[in-house]
C-alpha positions in Angstrom: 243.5 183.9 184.6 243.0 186.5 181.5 246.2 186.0 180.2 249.8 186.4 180.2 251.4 188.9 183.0 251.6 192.0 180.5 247.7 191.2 179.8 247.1 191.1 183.7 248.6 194.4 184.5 247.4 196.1 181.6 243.9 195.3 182.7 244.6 196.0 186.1 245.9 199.4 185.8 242.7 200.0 183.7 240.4 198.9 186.2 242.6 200.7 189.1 242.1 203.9 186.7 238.9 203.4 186.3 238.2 202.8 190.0 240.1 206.1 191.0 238.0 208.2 188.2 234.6 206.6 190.0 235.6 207.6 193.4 236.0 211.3 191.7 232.6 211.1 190.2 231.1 209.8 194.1 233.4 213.0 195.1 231.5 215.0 192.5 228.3 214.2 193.1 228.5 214.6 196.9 230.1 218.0 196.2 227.2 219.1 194.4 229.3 219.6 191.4 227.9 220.6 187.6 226.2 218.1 185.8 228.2 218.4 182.6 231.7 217.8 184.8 230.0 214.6 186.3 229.5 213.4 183.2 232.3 214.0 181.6 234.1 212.0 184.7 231.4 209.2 184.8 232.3 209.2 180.4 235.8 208.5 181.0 235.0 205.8 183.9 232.7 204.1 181.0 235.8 203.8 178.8 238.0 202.6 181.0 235.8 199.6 181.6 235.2 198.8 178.0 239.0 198.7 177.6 239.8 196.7 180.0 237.1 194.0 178.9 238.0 194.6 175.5 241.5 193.5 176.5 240.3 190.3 178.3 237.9 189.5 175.5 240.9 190.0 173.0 243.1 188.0 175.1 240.3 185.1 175.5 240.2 185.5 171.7 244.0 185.2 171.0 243.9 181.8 173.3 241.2 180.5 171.6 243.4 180.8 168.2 246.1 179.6 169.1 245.0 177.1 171.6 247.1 178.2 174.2 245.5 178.5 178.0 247.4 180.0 180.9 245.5 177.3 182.9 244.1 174.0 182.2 241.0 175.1 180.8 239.5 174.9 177.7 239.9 177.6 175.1 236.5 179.9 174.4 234.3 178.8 171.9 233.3 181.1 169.1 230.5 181.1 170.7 231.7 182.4 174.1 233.5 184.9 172.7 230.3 186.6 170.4 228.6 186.3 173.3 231.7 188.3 175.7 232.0 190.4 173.2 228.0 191.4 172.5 228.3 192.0 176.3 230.6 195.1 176.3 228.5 196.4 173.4 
């Protein structure tokens, strides 16, 4: 789990944007469309992904604070979370 139900649906209207603007881009590229349109498409796609992981990386970050797990694992290291982090850079 990444977090509390807000988090959850916040990431997961992200990640359904970001799924409908990548299935525009496929459109786009079978259409033969300009380049500078399927870039612009595939940009936005791109963003949409980092904020969704930035969300789950601030969430994991928030619950390694405070300690608080909406399971029984253990909270991220400091470690873990460079490392999550460094990944979306």
């Amino acid at each position: 789990m990444i977090g509390d139900e807000e988090t959850v649906g916040v990431v997961l209207n992200r990640l359904r944007r970001a799924h409908g603007q990548l299935a525009g881009v496929i459109s786009m590229i079978e259409q033969g469309r300009d380049c500078k349109d399927v870039v612009t498409q595939l940009a936005a796609v791109s963003r949409a992904l980092d904020k969704a992981g930035f969300k789950i990386v601030a969430t994991g970050l928030r619950q390694c604070l405070t300690g608080e797990t909406s399971d029984s694992s253990q909270p991220l290291t400091e470690a873990e979370l460079e490392k999550l982090f460094l990944a979306l850079a």
